[in-house]
C-alpha positions as CSV (number, residue, x, y, z in Angstrom):
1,X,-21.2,39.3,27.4
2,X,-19.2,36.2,27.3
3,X,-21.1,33.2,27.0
4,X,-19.8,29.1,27.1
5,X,-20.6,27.0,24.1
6,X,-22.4,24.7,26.6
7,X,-25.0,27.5,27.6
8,X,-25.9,28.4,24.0
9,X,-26.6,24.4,23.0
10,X,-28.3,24.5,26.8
11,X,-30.3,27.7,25.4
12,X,-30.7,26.4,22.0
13,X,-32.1,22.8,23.5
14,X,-34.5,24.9,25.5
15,X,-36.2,26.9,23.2
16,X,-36.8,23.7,21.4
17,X,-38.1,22.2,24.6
18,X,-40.2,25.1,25.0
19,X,-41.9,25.1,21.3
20,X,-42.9,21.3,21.7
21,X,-44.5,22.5,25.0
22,X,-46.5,25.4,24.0
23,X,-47.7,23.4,20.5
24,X,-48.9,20.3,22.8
25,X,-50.6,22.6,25.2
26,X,-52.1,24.7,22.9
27,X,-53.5,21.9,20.1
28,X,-54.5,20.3,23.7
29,X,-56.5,23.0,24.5
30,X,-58.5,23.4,21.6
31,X,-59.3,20.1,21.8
32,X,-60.5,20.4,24.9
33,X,-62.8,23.1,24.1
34,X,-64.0,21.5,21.2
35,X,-65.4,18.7,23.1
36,X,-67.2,20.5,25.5
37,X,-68.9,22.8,23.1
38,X,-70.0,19.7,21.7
39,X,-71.2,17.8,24.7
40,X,-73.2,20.9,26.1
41,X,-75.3,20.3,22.4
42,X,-75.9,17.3,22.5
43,X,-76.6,17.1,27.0
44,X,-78.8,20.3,26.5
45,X,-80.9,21.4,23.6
46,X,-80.7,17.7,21.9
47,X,-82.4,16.7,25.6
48,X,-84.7,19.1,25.4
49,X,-85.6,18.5,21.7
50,X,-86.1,14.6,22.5
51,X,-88.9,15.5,25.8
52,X,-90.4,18.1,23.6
53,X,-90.8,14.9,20.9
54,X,-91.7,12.3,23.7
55,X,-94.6,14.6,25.1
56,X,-95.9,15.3,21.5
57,X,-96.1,11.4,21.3
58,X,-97.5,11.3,24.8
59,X,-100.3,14.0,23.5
60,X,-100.7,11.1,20.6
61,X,-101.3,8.1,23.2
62,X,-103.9,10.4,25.2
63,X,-105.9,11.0,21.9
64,X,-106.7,7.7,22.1
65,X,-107.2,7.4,25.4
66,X,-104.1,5.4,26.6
67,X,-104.1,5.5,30.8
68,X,-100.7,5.9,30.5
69,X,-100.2,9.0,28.4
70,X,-100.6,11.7,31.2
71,X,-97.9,9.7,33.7
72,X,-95.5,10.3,30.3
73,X,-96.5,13.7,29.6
74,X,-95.6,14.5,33.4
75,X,-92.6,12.5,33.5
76,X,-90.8,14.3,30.4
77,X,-92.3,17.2,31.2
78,X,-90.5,17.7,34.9
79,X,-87.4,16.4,32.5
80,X,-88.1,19.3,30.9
81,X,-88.3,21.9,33.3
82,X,-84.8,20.6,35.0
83,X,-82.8,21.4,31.5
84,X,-83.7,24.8,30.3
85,X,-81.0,26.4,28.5
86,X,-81.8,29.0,26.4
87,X,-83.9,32.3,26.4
88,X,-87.8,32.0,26.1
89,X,-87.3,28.8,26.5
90,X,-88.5,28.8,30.8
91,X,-91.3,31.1,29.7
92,X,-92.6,28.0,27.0
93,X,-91.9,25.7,29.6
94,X,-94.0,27.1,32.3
95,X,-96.8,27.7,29.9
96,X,-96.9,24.1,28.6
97,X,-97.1,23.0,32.7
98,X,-99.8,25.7,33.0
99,X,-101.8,24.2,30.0
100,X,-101.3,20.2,31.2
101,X,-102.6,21.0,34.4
102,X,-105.4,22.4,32.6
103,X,-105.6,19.5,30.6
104,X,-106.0,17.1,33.1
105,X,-109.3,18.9,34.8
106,X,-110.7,19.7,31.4
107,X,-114.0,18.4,30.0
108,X,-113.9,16.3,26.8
109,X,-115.4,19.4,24.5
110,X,-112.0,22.5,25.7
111,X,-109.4,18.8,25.4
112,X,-108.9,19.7,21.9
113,X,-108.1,23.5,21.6
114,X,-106.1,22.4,25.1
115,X,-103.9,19.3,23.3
116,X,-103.8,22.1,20.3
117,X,-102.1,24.8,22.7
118,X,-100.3,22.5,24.0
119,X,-98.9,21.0,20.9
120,X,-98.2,24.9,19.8
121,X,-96.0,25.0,23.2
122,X,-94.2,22.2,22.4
123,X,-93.4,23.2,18.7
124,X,-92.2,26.8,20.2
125,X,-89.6,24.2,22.9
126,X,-88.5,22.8,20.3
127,X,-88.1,25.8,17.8
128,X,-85.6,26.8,20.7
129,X,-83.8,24.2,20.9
130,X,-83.3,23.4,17.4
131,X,-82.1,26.8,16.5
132,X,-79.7,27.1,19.4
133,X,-78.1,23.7,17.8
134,X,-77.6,24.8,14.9
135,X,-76.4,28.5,16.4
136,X,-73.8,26.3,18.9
137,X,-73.1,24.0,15.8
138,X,-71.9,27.7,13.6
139,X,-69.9,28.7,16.9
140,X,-68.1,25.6,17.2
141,X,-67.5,25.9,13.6
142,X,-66.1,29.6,14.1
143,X,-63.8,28.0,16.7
144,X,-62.7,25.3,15.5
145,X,-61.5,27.8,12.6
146,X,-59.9,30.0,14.7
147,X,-57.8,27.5,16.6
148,X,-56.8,26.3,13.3
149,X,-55.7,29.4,12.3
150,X,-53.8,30.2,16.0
151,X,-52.1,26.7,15.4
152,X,-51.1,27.2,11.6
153,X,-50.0,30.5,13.3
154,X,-48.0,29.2,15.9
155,X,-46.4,25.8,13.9
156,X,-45.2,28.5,11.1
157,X,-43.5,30.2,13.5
158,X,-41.9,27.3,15.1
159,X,-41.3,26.1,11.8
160,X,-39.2,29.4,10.7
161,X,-37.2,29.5,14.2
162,X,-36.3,26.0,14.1
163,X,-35.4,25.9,10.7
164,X,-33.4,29.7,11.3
165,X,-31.9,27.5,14.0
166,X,-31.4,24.5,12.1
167,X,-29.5,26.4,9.4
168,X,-27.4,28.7,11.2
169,X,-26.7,26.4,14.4
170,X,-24.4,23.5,13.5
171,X,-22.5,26.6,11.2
172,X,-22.2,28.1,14.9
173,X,-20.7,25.0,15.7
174,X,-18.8,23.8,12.1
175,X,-17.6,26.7,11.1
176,X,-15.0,27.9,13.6
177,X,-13.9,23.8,13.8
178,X,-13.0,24.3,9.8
179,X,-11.4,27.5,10.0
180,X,-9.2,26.0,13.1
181,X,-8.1,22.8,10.6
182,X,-7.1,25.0,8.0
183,X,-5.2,26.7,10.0
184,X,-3.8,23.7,11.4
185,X,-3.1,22.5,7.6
186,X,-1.1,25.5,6.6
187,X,1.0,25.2,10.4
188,X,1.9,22.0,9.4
189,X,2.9,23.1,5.7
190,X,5.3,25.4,7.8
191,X,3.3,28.4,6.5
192,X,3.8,30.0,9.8
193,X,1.8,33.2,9.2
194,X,-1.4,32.0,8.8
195,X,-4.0,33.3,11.5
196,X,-7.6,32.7,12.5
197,X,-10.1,35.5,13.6
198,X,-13.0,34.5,15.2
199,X,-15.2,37.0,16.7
200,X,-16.8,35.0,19.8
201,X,-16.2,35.5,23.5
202,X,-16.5,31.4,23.6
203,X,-14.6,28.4,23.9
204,X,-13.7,29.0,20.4
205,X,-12.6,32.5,20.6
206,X,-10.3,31.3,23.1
207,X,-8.6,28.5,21.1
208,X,-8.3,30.9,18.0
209,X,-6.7,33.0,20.3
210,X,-4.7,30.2,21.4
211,X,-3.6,29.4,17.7
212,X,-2.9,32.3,17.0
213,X,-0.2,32.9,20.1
214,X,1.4,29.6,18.6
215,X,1.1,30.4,14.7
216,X,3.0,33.8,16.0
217,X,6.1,31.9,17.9
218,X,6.9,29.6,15.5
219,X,6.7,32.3,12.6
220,X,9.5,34.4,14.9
221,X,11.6,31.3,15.7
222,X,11.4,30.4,11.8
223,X,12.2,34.1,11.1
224,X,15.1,34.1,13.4
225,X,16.8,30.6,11.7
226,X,15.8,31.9,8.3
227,X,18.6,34.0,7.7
228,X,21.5,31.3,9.6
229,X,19.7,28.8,7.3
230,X,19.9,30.9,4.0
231,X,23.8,30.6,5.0
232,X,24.4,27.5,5.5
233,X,22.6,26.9,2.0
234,X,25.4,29.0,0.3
235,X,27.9,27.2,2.1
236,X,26.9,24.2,0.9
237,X,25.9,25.0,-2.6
238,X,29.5,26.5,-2.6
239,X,31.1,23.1,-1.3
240,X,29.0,21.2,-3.8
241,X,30.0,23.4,-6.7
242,X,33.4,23.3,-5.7
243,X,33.4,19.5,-6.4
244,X,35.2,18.2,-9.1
245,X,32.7,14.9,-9.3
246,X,29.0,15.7,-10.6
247,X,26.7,15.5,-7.8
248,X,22.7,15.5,-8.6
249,X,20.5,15.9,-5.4
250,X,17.4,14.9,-5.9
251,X,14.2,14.7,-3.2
252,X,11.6,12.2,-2.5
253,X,9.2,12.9,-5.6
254,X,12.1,13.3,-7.9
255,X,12.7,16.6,-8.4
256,X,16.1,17.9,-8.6
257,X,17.3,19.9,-5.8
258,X,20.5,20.8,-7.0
259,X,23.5,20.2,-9.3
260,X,27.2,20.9,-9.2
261,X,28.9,23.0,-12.6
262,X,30.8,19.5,-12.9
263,X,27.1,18.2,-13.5
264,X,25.8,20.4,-15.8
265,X,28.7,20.3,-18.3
266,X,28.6,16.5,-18.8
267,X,24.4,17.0,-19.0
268,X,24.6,19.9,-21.2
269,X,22.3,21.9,-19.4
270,X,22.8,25.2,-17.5
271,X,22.0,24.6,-13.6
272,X,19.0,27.8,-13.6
273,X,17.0,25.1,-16.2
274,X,17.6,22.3,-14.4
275,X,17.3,23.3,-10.4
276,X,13.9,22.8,-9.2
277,X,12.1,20.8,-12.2
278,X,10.7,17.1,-12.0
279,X,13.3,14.7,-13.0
280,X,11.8,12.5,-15.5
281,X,10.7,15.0,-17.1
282,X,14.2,16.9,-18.3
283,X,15.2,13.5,-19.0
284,X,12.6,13.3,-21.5
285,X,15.3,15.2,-23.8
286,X,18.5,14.2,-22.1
287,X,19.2,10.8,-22.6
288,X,22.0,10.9,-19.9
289,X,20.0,12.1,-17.0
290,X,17.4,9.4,-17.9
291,X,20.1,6.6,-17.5
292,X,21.4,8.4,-14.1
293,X,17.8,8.2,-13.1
294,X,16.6,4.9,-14.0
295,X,20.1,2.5,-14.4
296,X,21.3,1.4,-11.1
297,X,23.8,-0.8,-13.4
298,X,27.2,-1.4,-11.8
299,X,28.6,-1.4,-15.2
300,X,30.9,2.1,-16.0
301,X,29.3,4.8,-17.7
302,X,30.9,6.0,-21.0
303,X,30.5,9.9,-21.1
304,X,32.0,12.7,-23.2
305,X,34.0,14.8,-20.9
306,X,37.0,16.9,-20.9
307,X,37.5,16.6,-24.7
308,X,37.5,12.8,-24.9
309,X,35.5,9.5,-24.0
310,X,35.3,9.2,-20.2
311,X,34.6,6.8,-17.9
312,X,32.5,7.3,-14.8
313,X,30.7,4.6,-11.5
314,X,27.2,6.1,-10.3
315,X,26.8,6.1,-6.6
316,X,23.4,6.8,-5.1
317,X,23.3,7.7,-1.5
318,X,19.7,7.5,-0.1
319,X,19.4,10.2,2.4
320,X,17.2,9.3,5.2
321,X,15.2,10.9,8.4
322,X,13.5,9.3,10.7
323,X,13.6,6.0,9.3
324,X,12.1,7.6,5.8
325,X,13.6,8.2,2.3
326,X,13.2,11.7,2.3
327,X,15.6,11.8,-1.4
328,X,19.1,10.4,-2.8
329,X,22.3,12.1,-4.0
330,X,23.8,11.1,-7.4
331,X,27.6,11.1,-7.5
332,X,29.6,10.0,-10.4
333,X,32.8,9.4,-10.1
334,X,35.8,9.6,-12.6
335,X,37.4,6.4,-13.4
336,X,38.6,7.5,-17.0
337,X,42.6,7.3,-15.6
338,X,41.9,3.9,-14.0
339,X,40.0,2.4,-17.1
340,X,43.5,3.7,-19.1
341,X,45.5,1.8,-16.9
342,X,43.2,-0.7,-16.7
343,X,43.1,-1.4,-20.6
344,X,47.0,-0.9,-20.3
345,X,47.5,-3.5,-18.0
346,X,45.0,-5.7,-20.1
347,X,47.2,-4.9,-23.6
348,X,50.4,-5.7,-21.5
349,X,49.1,-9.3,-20.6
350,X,48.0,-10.0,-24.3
351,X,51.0,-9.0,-25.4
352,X,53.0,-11.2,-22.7
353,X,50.8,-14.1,-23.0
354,X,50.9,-14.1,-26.8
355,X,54.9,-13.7,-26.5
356,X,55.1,-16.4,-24.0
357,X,53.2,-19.1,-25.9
358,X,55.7,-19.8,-28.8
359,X,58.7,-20.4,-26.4
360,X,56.4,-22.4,-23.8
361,X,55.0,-24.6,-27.0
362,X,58.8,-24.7,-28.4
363,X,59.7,-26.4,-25.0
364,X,56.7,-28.8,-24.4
365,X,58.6,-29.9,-27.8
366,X,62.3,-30.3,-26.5
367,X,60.5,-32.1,-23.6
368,X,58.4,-34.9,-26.2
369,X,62.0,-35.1,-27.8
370,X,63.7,-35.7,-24.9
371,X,60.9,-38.4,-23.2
372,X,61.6,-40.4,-26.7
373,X,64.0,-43.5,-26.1
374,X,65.0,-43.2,-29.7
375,X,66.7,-39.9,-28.9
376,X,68.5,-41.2,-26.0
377,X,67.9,-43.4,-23.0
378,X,67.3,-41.5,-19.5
379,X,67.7,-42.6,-16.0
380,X,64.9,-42.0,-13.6
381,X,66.0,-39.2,-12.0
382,X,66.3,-37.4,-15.6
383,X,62.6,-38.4,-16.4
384,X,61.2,-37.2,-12.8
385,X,62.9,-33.6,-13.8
386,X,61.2,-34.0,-17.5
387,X,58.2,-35.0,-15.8
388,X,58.3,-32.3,-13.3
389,X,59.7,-29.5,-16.2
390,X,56.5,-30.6,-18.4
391,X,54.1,-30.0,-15.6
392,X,54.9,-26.7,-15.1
393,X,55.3,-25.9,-18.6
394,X,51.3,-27.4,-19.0
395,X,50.8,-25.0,-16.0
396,X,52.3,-21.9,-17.3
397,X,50.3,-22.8,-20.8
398,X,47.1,-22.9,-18.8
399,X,47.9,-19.7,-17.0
400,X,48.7,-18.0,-20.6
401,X,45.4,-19.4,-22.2
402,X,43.4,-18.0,-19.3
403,X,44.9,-14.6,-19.3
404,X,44.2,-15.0,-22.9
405,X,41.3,-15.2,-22.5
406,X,40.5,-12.9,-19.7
407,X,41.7,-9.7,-21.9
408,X,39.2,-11.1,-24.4
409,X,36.4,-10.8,-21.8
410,X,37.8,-7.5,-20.4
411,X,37.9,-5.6,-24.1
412,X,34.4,-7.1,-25.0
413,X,36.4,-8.9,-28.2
414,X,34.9,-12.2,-27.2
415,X,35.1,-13.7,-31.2
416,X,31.5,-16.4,-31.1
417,X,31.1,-18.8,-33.4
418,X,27.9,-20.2,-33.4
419,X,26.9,-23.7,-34.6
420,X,24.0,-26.2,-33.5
421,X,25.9,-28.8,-30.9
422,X,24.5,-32.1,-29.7
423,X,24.8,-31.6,-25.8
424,X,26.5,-35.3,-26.0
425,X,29.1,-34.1,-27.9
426,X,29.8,-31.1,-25.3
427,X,30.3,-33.0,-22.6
428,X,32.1,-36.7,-24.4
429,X,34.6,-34.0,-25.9
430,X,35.6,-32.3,-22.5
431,X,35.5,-35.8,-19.9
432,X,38.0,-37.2,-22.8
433,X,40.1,-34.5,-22.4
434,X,40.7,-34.9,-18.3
435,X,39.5,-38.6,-18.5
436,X,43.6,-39.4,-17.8
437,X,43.6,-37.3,-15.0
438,X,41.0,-38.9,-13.9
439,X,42.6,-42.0,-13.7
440,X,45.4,-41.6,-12.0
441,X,43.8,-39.9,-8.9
442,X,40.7,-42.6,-9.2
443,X,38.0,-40.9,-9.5
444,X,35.4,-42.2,-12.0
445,X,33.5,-40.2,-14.0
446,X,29.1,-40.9,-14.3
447,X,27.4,-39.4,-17.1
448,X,23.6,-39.2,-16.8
449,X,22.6,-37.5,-20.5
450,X,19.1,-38.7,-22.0
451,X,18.8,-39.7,-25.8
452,X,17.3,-37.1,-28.1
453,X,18.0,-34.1,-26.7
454,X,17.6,-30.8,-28.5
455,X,20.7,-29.0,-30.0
456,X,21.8,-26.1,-28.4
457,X,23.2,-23.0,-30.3
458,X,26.8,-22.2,-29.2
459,X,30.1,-21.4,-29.2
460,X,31.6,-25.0,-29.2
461,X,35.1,-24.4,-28.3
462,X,34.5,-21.9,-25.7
463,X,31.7,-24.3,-24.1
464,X,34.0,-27.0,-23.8
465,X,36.7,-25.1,-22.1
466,X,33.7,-23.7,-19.7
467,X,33.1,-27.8,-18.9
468,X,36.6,-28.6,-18.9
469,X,37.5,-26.1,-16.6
470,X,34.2,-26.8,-14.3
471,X,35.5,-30.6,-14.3
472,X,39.1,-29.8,-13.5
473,X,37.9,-27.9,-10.4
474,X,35.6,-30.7,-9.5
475,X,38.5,-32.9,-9.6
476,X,41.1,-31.0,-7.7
477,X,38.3,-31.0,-4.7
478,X,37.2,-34.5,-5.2
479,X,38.7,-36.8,-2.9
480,X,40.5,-39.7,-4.1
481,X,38.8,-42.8,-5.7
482,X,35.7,-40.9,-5.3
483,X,33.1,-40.0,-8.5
484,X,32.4,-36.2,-10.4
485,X,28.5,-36.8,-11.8
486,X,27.8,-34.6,-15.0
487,X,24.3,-34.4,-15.9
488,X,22.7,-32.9,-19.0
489,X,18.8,-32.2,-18.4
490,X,16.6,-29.9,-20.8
491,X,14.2,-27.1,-18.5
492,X,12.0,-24.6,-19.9
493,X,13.7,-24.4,-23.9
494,X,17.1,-24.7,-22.1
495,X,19.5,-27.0,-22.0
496,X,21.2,-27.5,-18.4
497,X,24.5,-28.6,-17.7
498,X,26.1,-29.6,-14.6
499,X,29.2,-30.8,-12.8
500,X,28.3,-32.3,-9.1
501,X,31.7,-33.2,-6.9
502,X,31.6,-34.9,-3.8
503,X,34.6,-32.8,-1.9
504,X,34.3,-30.2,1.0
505,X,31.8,-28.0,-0.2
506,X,31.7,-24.3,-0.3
507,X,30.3,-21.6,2.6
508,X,27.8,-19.6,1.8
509,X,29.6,-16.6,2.5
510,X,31.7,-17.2,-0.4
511,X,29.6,-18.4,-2.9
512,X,28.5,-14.4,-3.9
513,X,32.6,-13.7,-4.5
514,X,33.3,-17.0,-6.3
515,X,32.6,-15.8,-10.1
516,X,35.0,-12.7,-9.6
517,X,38.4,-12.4,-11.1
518,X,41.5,-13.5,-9.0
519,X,39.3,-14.6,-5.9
520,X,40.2,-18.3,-4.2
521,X,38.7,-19.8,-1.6
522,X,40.6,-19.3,1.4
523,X,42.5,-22.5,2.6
524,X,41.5,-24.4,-1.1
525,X,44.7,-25.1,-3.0
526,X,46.0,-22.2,-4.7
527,X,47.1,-23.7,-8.0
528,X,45.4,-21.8,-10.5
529,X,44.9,-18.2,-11.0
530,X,41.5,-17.5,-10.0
531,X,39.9,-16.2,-13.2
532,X,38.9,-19.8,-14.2
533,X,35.1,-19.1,-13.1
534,X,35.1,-15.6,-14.2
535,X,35.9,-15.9,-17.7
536,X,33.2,-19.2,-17.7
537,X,30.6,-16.8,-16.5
538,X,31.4,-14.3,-19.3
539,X,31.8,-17.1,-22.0
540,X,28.1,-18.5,-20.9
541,X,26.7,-15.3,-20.4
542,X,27.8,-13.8,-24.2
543,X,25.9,-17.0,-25.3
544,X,23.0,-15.6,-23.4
545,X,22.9,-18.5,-21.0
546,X,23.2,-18.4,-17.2
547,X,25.7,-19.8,-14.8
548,X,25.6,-20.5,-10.6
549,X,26.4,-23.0,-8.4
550,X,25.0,-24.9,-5.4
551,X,27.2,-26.0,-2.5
552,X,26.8,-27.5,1.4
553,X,29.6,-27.7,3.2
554,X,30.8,-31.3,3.6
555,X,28.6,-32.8,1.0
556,X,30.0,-31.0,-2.1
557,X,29.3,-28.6,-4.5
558,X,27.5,-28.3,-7.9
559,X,28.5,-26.0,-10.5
560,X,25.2,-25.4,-13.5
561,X,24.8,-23.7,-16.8
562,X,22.1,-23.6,-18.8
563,X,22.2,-22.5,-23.0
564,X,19.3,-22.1,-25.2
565,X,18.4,-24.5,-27.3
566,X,17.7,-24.2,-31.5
């Protein structure tokens, strides 16, 4: 028979109901009876025990001859006779009247064997009475015993239902709700073949049911994909294998979904140990996965592939779903042929730069010899063209020096020489050497360095270009007869440096770019070769200091570094 969860909690609340009921009415009962057993004692035989007493008192007074002993006598006596109760008890009444009314025509000589009679009824009155208190009193006794025993009787078994109930009901209730999140938990851990079974023609039943119609569906459509999906999966692995680049997939918690062959020859590992397994922990004995995994270093990677030193740029692709990381693809990329050329190209320049120096110094010579009046005299059109020759040949000597330099950086050769340097010294060396360019476009130098600075430990020579190359910019952008401010402050066991100019200013969209080889400012003038600020980052950065800038457009720009002190 099917019954609704609402009728069994109706049927359970009932009973309940019920219990509470038949308890009250029953410990209301005994009560009840109780207390009229007990009033009939005291209204009857403790009545007639108190006349019985009064007349005996009344017998007393007449003895001494009180008028108003007979009138008491009669008066309890007629109480008497209206409350008889128990058996023998109208027979010892009727003979006590018989007697008083004997009593009151009697001489004085048969008053005392009457009173004597008399008092011999009243004893036997209350004999009666007394007894049948004590006999009510037992029978009370008896039932108040047995009630007790019909309500110990009756609460036990409430007790034992309503604890049965209490037990096994909210399990009616909880237990079905449990099995039905399980369930649900297993659904939504896609294990599509889990089923509930629940043996109730209820509410429940019906959702089990319900459940299980759903579980069933989705295990059939996931049945039916399972097999276009398993394809798809070799496809891919078969794509990803085919790469020539190792690829590392990994998922949200860091474990490794898959690798290419490319990948596990440069890790060393075969793919059936690697697939599947947490990460961090495989790179626990692989130093190179541990780098892959924790390095997000733009800096090439130096691995031993294909029989020689390689060189390889991580990319990490984050794969996302729903606006969630749900894991990331590793990809490195082989750069080994473009670092060759790279290095190539950087050998070529040194060689170049080194070749063009002697010829570029022989003729910054021929042009000091040829400016000398003692040599000859020259018109003015002949010292404009040795003016304008020795520009360009200072120009080309700068360009040489920088490239110079820049395959310095680029090899990681950067030759230090460290020495403790008075910051003062740093900064009068390199505003002497521009101080005449200075001049002739106008612009006055303001030096704001306090006394009793620390020294800082550094590489003097490649400081001063560093500040020599940061105040030649400043002056190129500085309008005329305006004013470059260089300001040495000490922050924090540093020593800061800094070149503020007064010119356009830089946007902020280029400010990012500004410290990268060959980049200019668009519409600044072009008349250096852009690695300036590039090779001063890496010349303050090898003395582990720190370089920037801070710029407004229209106000000017300020160009900081800051070097540790001794």
């Amino acid at each position: 028979m099917k019954m609704h969860v609402k009728t069994k909690l109706s049927l359970g609340l009932t009973f309940f109901f019920i219990m509470l009921v038949l308890t009250g009415g029953v410990g209301l009962f005994s009560i009840n009876r109780l207390s009229d057993e007990s009033r009939n004692i005291l209204k009857a035989n403790y009545e007639s025990v108190e006349y019985a007493e009064n007349m005996q008192q009344a017998l007393d007074a007449y003895e001494v001859k009180d008028p108003g002993a007979i009138d008491k006598f009669e008066k309890n006596l007629k109480a008497q006779e209206g409350n008889i109760t128990e058996v023998g008890e109208q027979d010892a009444t009727t003979t006590v009247r018989e007697q008083f009314e004997r009593l009151k025509k009697s001489d004085s000589v048969s008053t005392i064997k009457l009173e004597k009679d008399l008092r011999t009824g009243l004893y036997k009155i209350t004999d009666l009475n007394t007894n049948a208190i004590v006999r009510k009193n037992n029978e009370t006794q008896q039932t108040a015993e047995k009630l007790k025993i019909y309500l110990a009787i009756l609460a036990t078994v409430s007790f034992l239902i309503s604890f049965t109930m209490l037990i096994n009901f909210p399990g009616y209730i909880a237990n079905p709700i449990s099995k039905l999140t399980e369930g649900i938990k297993q659904i939504a851990d896609k294990n599509y073949s889990q089923r509930i079974y629940l043996e109730k023609g209820d509410e429940f039943g019906e959702l089990a049911d319900a459940f299980n119609a759903m579980a069933l569906k989705l295990d059939d459509y996931n049945n039916s994909n399972l097999a276009k999906i398993i394809f798809e999966k070799k496809r891919i692995d078969t794509i990803v294998n085919s790469m020539k680049d190792p690829i590392i997939g990994l998922d949200e918690k860091k474990n490794i979904l898959f690798v290419n062959s490319s990948s596990c020859t440069i890790l060393g590992i075969r793919q059936q140990e690697i697939v599947g397994k947490y990460a961090p922990d495989i790179a626990l004995k692989n130093d190179l996965l541990r780098t892959l995994i924790s390095t997000n270093s733009p800096t090439p990677l130096k691995i031993y592939a294909d029989n020689k030193e390689s060189y390889f740029t991580k990319e990490v692709l984050k794969i996302m779903a729903d606006q969630q990381e749900i894991g990331e693809v590793i990809i490195l990329k082989n750069i080994t042929q473009f670092k060759e050329l790279d290095l190539a190209k950087t050998n070529f320049i040194a060689t170049v730069s080194h070749a063009l120096k002697t010829p570029i110094s022989s003729i910054k010579m021929s042009l000091k010899l040829l400016s000398d009046e003692r040599v000859g005299p020259t018109n003015a059109e002949q010292k404009q063209l040795i003016g304008n020759v020795k520009e360009d040949s200072e120009r080309l000597l700068n360009i040489t020096s920088e490239l110079l330099n820049m395959t310095q950086v680029e090899t990681g050769n950067i030759q230090l020489n460290f020495n403790a340097t008075s910051p003062k010294d740093l900064i009068e060396y390199a505003v002497d050497t521009i101080k005449v360019q200075a001049e002739q476009k106008h612009v006055s130098i303001e030096i704001i360095c306090p006394e009793n600075l620390h020294k800082v430990s550094v590489d003097s020579e490649k400081t001063v270009w560093v500040l020599i190359n940061l105040l030649s910019n400043a002056l190129r952008y500085s309008p005329e007869s305006n004013k470059i401010i260089i300001q040495v402050s000490e922050r924090n066991s540093s020593i800061e440096f800094s070149v503020k100019d007064f010119g356009a200013g830089i946007e902020d969209k280029y400010k990012d770019r500004l410290f990268q080889k060959y980049f200019q400012v668009p519409g600044s003038h072009r008349t250096g070769t852009g690695l300036g600020l590039a090779i001063s980052k890496e010349f303050i950065e090898a003395q582990n200091g720190k370089i920037g800038l801070e710029s407004k457009v229209g106000e000017g720009s300020r160009f900081y570094f800051m070097l540790p002190v001794v």
